[in-house]
N, CA, C and O atoms as a GROMACS GRO file, in nm:
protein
  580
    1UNK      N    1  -2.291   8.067  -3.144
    1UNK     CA    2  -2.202   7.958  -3.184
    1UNK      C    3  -2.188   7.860  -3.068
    1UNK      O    4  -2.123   7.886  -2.967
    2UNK      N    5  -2.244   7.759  -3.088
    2UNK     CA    6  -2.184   7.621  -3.001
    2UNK      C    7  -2.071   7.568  -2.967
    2UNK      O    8  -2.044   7.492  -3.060
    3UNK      N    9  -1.988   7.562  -2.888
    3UNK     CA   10  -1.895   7.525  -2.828
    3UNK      C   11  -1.842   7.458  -2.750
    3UNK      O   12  -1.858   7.480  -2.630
    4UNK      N   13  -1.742   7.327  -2.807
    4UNK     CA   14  -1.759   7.186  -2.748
    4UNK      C   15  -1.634   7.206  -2.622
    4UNK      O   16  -1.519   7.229  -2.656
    5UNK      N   17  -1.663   7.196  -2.506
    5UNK     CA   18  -1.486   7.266  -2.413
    5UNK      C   19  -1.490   7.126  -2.350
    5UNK      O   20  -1.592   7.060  -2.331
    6UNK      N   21  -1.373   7.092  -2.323
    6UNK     CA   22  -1.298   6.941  -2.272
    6UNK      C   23  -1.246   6.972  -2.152
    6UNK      O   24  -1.191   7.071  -2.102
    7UNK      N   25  -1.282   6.844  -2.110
    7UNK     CA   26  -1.252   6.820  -1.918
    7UNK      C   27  -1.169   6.711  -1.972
    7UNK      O   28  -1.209   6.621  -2.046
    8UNK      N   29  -0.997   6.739  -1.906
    8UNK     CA   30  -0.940   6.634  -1.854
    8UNK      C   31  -0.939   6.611  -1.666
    8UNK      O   32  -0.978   6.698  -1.587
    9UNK      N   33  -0.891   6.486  -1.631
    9UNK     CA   34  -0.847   6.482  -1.461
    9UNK      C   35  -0.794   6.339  -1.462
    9UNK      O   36  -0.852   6.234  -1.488
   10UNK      N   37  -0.654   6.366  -1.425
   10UNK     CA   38  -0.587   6.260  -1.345
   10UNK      C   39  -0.545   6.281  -1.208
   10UNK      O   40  -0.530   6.399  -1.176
   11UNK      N   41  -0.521   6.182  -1.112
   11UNK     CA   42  -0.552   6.186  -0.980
   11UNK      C   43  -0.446   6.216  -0.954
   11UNK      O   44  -0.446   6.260  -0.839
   12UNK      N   45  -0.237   6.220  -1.046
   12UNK     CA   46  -0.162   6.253  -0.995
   12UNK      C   47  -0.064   6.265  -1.072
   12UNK      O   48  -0.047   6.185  -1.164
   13UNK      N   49   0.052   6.405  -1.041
   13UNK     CA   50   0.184   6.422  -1.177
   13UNK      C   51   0.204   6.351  -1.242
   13UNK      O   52   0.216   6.371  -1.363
   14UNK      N   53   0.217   6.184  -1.158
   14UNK     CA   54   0.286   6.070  -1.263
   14UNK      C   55   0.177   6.018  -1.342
   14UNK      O   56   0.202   5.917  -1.408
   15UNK      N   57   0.070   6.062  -1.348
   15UNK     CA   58   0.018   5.976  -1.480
   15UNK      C   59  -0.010   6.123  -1.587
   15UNK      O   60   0.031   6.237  -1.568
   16UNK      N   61  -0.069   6.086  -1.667
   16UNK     CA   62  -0.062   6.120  -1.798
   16UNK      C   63  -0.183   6.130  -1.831
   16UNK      O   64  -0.262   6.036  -1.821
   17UNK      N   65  -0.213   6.241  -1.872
   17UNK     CA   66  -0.398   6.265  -1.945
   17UNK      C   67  -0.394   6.280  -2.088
   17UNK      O   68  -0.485   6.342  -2.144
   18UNK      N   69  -0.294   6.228  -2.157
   18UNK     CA   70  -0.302   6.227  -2.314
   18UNK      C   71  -0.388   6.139  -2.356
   18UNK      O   72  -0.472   6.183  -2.435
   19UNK      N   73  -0.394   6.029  -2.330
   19UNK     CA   74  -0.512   5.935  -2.376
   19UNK      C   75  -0.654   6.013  -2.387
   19UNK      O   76  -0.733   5.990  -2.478
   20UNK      N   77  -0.678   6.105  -2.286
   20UNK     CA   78  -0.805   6.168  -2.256
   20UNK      C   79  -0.770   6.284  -2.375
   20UNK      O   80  -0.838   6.292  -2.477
   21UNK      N   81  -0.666   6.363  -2.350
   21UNK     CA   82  -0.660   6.503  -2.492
   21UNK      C   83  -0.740   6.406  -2.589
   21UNK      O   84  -0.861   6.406  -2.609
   22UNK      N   85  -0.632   6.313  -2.651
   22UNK     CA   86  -0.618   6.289  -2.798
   22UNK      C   87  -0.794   6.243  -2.814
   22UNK      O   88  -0.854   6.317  -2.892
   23UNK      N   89  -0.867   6.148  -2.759
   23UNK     CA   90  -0.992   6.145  -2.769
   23UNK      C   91  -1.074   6.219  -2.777
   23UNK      O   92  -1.179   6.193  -2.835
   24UNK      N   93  -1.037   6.380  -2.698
   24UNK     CA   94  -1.124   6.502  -2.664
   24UNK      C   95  -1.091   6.535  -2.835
   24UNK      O   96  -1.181   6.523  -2.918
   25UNK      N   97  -0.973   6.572  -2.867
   25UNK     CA   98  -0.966   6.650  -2.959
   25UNK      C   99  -0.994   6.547  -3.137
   25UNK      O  100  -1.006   6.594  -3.250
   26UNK      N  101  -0.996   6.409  -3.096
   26UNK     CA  102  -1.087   6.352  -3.235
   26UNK      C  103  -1.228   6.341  -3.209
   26UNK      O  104  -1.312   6.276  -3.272
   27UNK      N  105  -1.246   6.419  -3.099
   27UNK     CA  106  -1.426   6.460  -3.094
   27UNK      C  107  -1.452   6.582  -3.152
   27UNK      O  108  -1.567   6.611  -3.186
   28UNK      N  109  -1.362   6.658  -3.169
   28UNK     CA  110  -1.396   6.806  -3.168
   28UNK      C  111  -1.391   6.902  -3.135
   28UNK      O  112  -1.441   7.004  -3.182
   29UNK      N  113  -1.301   6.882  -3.005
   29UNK     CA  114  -1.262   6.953  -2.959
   29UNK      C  115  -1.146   7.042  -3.013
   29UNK      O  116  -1.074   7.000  -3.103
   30UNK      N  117  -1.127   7.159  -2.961
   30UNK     CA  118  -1.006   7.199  -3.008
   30UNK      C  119  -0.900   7.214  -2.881
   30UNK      O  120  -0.947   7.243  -2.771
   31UNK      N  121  -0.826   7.204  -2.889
   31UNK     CA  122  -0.691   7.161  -2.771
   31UNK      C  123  -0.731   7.294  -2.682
   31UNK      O  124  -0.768   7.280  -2.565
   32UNK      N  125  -0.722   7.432  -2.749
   32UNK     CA  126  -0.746   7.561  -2.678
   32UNK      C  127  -0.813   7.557  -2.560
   32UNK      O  128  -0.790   7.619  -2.456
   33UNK      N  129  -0.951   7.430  -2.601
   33UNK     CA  130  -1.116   7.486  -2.506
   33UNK      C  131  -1.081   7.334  -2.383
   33UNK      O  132  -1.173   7.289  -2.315
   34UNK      N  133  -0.984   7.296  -2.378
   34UNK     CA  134  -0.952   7.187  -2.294
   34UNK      C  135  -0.890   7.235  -2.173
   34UNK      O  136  -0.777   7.283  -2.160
   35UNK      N  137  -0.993   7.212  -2.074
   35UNK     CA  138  -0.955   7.273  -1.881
   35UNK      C  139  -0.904   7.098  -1.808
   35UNK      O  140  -0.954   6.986  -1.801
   36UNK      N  141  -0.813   7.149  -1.779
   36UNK     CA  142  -0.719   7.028  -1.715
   36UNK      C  143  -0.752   7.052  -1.538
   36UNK      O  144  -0.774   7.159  -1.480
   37UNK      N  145  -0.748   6.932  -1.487
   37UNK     CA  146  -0.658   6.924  -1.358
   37UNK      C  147  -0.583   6.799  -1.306
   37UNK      O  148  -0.604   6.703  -1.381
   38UNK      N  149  -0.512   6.774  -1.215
   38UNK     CA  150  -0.410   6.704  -1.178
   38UNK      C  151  -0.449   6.704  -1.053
   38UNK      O  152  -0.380   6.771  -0.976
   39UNK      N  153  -0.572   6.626  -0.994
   39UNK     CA  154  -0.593   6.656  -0.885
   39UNK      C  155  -0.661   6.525  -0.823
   39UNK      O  156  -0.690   6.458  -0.922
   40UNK      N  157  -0.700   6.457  -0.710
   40UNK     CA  158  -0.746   6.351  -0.661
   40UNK      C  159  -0.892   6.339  -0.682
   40UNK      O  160  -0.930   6.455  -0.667
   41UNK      N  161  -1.019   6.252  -0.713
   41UNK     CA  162  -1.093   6.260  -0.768
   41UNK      C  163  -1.194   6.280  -0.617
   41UNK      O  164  -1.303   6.336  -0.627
   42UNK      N  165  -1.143   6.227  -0.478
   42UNK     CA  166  -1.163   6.274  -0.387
   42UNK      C  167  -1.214   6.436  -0.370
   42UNK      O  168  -1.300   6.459  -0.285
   43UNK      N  169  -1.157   6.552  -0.456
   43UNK     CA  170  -1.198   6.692  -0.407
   43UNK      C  171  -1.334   6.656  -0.490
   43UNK      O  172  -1.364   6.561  -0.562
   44UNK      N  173  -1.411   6.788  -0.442
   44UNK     CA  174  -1.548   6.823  -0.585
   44UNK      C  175  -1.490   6.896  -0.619
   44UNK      O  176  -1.409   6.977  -0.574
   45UNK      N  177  -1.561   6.849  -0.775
   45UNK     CA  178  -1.562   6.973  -0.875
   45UNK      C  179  -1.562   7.106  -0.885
   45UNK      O  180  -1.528   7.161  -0.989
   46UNK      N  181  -1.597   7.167  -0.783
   46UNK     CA  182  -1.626   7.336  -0.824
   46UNK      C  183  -1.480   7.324  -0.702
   46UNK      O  184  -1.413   7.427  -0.700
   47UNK      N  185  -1.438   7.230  -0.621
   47UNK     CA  186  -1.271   7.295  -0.598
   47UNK      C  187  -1.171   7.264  -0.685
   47UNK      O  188  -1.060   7.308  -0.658
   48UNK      N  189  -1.187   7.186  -0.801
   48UNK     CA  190  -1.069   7.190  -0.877
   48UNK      C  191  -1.006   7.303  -0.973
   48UNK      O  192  -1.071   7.290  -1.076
   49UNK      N  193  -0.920   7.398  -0.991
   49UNK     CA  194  -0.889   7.497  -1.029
   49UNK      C  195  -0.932   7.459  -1.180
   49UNK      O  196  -1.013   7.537  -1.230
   50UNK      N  197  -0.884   7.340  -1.267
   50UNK     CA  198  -0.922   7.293  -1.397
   50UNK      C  199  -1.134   7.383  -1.436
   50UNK      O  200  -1.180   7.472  -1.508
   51UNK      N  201  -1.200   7.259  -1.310
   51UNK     CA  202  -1.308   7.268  -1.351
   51UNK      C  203  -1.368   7.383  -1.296
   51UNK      O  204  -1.486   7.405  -1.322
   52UNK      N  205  -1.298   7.467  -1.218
   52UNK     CA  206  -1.364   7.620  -1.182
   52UNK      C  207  -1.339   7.682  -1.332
   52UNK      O  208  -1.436   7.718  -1.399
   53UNK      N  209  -1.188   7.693  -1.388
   53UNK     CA  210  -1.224   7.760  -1.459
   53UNK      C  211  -1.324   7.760  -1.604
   53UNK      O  212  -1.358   7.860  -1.668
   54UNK      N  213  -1.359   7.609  -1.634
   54UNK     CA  214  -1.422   7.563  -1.707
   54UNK      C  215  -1.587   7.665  -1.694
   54UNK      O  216  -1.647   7.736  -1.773
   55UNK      N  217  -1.614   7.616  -1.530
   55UNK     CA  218  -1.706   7.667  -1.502
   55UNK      C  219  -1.738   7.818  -1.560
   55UNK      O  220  -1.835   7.850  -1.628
   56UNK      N  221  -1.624   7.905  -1.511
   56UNK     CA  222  -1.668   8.039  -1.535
   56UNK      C  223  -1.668   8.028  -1.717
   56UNK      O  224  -1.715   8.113  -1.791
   57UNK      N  225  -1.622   7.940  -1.746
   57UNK     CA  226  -1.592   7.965  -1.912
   57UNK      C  227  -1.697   7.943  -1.991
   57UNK      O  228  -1.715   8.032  -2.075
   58UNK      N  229  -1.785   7.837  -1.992
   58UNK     CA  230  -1.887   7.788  -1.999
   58UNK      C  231  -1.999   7.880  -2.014
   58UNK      O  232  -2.022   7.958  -1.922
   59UNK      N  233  -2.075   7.881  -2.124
   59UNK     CA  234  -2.218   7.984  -2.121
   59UNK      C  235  -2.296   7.872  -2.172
   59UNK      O  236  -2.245   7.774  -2.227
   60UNK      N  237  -2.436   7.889  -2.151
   60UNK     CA  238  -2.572   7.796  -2.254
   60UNK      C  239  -2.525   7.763  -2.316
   60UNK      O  240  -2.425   7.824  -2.354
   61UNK      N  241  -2.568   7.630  -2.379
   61UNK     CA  242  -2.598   7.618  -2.513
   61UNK      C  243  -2.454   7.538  -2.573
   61UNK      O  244  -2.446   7.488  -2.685
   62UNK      N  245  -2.320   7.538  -2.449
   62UNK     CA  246  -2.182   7.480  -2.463
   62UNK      C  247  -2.218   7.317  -2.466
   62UNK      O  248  -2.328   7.281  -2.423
   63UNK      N  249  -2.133   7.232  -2.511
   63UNK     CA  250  -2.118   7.111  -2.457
   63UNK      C  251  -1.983   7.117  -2.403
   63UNK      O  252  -1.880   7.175  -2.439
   64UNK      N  253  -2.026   7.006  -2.264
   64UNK     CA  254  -1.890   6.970  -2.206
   64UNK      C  255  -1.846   6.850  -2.217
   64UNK      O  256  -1.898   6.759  -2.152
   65UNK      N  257  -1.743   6.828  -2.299
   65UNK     CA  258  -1.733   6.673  -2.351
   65UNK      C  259  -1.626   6.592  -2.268
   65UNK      O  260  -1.515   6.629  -2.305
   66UNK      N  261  -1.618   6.490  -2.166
   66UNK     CA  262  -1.498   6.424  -2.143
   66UNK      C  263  -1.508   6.311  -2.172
   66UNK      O  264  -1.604   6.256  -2.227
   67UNK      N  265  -1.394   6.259  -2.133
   67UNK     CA  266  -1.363   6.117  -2.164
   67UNK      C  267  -1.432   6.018  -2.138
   67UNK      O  268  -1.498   5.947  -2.214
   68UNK      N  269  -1.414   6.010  -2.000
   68UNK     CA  270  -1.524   5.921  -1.908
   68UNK      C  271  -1.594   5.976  -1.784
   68UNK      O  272  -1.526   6.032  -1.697
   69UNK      N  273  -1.709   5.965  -1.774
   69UNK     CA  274  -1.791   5.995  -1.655
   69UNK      C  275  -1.715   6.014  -1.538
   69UNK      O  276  -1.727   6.113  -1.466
   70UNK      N  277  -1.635   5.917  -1.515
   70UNK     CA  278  -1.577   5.912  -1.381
   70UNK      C  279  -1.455   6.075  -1.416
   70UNK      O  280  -1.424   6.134  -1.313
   71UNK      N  281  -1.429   6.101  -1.472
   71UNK     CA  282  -1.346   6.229  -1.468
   71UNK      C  283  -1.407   6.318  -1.415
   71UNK      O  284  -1.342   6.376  -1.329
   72UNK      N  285  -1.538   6.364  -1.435
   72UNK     CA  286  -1.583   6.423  -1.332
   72UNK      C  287  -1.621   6.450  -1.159
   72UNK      O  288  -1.663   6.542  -1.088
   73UNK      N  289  -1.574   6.304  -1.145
   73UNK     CA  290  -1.557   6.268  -0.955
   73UNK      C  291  -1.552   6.197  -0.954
   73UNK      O  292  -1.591   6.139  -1.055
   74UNK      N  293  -1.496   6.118  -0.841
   74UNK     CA  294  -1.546   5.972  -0.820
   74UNK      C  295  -1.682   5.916  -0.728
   74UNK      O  296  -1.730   5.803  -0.720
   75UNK      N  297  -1.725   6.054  -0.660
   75UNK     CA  298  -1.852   6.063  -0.560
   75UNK      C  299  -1.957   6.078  -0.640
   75UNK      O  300  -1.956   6.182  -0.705
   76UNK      N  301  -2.076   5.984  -0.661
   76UNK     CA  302  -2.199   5.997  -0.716
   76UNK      C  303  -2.235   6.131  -0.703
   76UNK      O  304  -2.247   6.212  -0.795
   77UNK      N  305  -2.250   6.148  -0.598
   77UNK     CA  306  -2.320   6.295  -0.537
   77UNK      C  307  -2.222   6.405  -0.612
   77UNK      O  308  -2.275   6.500  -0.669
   78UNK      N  309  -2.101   6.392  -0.612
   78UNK     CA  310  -2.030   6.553  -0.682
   78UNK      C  311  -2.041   6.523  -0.841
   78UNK      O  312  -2.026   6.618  -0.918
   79UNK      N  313  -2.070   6.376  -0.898
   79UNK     CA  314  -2.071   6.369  -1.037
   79UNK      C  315  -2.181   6.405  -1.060
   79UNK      O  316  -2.186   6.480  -1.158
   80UNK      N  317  -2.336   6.373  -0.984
   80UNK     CA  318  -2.453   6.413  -1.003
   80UNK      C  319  -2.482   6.582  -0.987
   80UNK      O  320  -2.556   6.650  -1.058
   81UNK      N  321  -2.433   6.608  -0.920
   81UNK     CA  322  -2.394   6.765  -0.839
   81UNK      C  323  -2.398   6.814  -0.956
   81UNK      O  324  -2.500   6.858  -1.011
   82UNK      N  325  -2.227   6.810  -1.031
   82UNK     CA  326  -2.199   6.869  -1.131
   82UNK      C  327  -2.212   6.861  -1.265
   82UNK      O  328  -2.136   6.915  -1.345
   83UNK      N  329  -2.323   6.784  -1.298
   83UNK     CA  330  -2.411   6.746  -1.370
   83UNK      C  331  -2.530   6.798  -1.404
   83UNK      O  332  -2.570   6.804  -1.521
   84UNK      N  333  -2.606   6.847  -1.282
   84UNK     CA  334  -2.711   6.894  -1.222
   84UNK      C  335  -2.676   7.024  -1.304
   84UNK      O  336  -2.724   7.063  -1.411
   85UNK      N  337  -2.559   7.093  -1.208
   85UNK     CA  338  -2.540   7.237  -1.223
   85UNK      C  339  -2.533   7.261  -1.396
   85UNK      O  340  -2.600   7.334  -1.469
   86UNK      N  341  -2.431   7.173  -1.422
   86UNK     CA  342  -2.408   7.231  -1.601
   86UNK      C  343  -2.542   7.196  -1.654
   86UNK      O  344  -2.577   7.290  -1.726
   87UNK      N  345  -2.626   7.109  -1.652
   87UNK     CA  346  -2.747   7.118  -1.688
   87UNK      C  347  -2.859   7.246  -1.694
   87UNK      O  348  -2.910   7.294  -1.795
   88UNK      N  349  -2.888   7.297  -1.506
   88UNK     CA  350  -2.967   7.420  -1.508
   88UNK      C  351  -2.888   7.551  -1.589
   88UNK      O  352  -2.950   7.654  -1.617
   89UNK      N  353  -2.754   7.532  -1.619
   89UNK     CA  354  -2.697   7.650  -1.684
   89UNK      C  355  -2.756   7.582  -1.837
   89UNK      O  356  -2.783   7.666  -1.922
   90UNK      N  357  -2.766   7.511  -1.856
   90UNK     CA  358  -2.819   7.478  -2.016
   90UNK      C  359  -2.708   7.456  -2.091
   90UNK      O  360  -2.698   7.490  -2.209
   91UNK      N  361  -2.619   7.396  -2.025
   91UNK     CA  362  -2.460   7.347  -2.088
   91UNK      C  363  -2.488   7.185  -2.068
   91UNK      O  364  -2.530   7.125  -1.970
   92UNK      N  365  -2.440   7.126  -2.227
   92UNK     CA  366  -2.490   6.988  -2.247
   92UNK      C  367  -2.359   6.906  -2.207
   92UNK      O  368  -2.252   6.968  -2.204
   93UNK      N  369  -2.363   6.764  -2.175
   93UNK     CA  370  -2.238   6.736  -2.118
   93UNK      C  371  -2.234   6.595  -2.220
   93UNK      O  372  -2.338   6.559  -2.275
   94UNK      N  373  -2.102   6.515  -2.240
   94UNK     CA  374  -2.117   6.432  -2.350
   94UNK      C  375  -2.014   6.334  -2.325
   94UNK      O  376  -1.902   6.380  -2.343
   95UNK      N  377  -2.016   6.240  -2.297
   95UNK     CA  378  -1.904   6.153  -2.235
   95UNK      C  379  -1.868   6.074  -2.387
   95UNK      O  380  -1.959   6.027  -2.455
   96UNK      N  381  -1.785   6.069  -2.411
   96UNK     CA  382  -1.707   5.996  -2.500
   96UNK      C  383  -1.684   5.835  -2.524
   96UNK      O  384  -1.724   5.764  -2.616
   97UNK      N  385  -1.622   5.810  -2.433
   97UNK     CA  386  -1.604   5.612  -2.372
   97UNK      C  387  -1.709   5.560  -2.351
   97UNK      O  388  -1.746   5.463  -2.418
   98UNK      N  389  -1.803   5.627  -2.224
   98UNK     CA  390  -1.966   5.579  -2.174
   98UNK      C  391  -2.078   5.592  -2.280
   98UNK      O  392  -2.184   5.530  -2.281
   99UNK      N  393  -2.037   5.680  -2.364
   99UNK     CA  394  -2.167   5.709  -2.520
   99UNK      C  395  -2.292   5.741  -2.391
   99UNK      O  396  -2.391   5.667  -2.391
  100UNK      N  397  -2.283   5.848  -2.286
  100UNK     CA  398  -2.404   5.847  -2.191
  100UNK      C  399  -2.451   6.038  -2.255
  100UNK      O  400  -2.372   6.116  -2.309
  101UNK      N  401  -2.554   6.056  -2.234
  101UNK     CA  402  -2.647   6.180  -2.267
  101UNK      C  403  -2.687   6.223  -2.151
  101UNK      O  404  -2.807   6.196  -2.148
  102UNK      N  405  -2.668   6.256  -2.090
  102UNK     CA  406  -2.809   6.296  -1.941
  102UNK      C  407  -2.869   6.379  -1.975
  102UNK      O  408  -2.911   6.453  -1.886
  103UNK      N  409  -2.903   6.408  -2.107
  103UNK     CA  410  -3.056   6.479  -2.191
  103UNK      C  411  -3.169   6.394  -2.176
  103UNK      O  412  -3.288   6.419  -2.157
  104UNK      N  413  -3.115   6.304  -2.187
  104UNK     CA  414  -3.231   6.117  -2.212
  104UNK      C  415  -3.247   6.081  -2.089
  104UNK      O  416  -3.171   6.128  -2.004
  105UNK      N  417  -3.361   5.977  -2.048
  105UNK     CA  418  -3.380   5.943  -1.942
  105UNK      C  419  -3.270   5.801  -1.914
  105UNK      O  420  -3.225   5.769  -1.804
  106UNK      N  421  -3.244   5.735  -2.035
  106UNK     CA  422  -3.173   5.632  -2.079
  106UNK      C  423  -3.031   5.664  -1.976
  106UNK      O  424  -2.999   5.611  -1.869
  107UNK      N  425  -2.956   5.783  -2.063
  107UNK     CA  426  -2.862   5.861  -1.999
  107UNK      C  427  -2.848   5.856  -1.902
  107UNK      O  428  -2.750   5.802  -1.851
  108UNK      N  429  -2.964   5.927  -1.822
  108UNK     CA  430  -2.939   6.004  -1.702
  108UNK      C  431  -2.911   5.843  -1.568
  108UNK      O  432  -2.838   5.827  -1.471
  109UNK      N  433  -3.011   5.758  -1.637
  109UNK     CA  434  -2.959   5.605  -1.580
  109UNK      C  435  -2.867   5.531  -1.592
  109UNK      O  436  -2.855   5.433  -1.519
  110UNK      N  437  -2.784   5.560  -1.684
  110UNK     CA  438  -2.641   5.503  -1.719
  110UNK      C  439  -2.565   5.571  -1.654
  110UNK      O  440  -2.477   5.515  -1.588
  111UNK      N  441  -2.583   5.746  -1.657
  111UNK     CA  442  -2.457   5.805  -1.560
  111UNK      C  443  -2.478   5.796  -1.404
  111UNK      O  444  -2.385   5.832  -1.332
  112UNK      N  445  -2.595   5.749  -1.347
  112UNK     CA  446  -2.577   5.692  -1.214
  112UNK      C  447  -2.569   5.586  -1.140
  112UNK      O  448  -2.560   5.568  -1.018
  113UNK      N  449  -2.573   5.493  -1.266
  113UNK     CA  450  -2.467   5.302  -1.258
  113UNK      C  451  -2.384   5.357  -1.251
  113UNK      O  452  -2.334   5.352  -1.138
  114UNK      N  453  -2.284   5.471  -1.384
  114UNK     CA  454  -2.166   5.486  -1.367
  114UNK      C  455  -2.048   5.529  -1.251
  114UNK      O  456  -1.938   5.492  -1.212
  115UNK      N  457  -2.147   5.630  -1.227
  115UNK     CA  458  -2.115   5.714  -1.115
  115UNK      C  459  -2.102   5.609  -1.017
  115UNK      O  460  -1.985   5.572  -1.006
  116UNK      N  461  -2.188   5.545  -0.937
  116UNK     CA  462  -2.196   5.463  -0.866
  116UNK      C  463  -2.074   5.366  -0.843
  116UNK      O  464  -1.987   5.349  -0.758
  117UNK      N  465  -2.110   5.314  -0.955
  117UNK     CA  466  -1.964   5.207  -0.994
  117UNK      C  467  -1.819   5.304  -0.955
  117UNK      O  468  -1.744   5.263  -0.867
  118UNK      N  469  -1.792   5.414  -1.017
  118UNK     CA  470  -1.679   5.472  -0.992
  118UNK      C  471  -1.662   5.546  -0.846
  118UNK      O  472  -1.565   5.601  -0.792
  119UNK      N  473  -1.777   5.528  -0.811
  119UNK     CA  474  -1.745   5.558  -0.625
  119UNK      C  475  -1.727   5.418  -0.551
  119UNK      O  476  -1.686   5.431  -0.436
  120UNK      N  477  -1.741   5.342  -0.575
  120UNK     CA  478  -1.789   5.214  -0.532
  120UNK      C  479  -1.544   5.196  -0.519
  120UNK      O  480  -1.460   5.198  -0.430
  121UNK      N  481  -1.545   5.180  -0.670
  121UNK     CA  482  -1.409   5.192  -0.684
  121UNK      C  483  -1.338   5.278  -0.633
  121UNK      O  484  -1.222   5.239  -0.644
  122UNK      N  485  -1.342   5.387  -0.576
  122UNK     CA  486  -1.249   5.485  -0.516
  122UNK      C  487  -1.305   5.446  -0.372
  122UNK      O  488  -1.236   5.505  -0.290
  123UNK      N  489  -1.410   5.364  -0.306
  123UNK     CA  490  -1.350   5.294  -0.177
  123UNK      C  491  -1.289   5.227  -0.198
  123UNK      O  492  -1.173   5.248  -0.164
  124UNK      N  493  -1.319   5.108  -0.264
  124UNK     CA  494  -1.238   4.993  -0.258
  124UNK      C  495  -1.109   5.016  -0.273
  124UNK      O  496  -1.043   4.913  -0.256
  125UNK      N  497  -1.045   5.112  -0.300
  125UNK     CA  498  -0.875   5.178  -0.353
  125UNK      C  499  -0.854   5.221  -0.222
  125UNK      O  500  -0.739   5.212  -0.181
  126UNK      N  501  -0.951   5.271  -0.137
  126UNK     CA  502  -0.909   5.330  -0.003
  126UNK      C  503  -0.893   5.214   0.068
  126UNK      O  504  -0.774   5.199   0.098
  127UNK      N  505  -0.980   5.106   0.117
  127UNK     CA  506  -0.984   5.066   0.168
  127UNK      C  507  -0.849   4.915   0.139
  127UNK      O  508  -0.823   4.821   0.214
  128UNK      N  509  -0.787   4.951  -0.005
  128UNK     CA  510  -0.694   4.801   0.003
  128UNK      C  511  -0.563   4.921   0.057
  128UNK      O  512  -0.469   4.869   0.117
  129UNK      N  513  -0.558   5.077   0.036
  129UNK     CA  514  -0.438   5.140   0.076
  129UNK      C  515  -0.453   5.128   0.201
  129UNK      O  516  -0.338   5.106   0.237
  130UNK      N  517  -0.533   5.128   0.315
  130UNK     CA  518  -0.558   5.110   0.417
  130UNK      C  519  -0.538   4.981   0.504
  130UNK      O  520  -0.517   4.975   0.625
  131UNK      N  521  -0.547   4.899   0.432
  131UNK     CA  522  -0.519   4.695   0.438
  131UNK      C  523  -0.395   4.747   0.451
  131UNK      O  524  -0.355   4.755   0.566
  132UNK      N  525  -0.308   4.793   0.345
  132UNK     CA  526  -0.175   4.802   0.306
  132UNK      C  527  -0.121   4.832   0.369
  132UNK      O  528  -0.035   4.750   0.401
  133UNK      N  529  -0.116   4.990   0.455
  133UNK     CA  530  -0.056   5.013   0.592
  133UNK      C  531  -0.061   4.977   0.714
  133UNK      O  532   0.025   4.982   0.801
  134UNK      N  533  -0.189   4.931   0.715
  134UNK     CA  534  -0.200   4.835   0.840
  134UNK      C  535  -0.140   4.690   0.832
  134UNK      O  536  -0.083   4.662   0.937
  135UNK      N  537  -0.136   4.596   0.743
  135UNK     CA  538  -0.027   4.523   0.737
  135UNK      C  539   0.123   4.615   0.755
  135UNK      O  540   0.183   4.611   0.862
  136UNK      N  541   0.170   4.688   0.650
  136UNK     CA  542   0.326   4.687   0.704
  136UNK      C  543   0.310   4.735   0.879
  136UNK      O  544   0.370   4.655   0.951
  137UNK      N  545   0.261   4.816   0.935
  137UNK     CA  546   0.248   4.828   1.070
  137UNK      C  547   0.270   4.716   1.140
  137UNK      O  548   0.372   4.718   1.209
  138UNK      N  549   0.187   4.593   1.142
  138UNK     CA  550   0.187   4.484   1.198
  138UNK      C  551   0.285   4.422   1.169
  138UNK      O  552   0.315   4.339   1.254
  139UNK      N  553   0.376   4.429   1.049
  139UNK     CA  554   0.502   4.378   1.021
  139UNK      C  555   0.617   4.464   1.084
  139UNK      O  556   0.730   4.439   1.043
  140UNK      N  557   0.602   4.573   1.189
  140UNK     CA  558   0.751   4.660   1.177
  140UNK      C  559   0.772   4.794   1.120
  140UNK      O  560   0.855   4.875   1.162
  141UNK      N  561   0.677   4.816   1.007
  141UNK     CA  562   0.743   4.885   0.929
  141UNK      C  563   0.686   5.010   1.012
  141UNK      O  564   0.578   5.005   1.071
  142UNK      N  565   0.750   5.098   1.010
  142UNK     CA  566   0.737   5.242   1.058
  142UNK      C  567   0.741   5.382   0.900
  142UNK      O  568   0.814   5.414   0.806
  143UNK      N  569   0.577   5.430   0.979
  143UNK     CA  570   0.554   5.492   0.801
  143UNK      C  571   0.552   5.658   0.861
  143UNK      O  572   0.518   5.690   0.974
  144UNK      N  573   0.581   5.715   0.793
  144UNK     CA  574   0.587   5.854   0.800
  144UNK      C  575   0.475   5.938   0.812
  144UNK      O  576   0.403   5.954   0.713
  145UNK      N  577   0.448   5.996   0.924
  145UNK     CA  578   0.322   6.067   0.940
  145UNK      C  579   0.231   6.118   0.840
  145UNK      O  580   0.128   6.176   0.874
   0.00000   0.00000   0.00000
């Protein structure tokens, strides 16, 4: 029996991964086979407690369906990584928003624009939080270790 299991990930308590459920589960998912984490897109994948346990859950022949590509990392290399891996296990992966396959060669070139793009964006987020404290610094402000 084939079995579709759902990856959510938001980067922190205050946001909200319902947008991602409710899409997982008008794919097919069933709420049960949905591995969460609440974690910065900064870690890899095989450290997020969500996608470890996915991992061990996971046999052949599963699809892993999320929302968007970028839920899986924001680092090319840990989205390709963990891509790679669910692949040689023979677990199909299925992005929802991106409509990407990395069965296809088509695919496998769309999820590394994507990827790309979504690392590209998690500097640029570092680098304006980084603008950010270094201005208030230069203004006075004294920030907490």
């Amino acid at each position: 029996m084939v079995r579709q299991l759902g990856y959510t990930r938001v980067s922190t308590s205050s946001q909200d991964a319902q947008l991602q459920l409710d899409a997982l589960i008008a794919a097919g998912v069933q709420k049960r086979d949905v591995f969460a984490d609440v974690t910065s897109g900064s870690k890899t994948a095989i450290e997020r407690p969500g996608m470890k346990r996915l991992l061990e859950y996971a046999m052949e022949g599963d699809t892993v369906v999320v929302w968007r590509v970028d839920r899986l990392g924001r680092s090319l290399i840990d989205v390709l990584n963990t891509v790679t891996m669910l692949r040689d296990r023979g677990i199909h992966i299925r992005s929802i928003s991106d409509g990407i396959d990395p069965a296809t060669s088509t695919g496998r070139l769309m999820l590394n624009m994507l990827a790309t793009l979504a690392e590209d964006e998690r500097e640029l987020i570092v680098e304006r939080v980084n603008a950010g404290i270094a201005a208030a610094r230069q203004n006075g402000t004294r920030l907490a270790p």
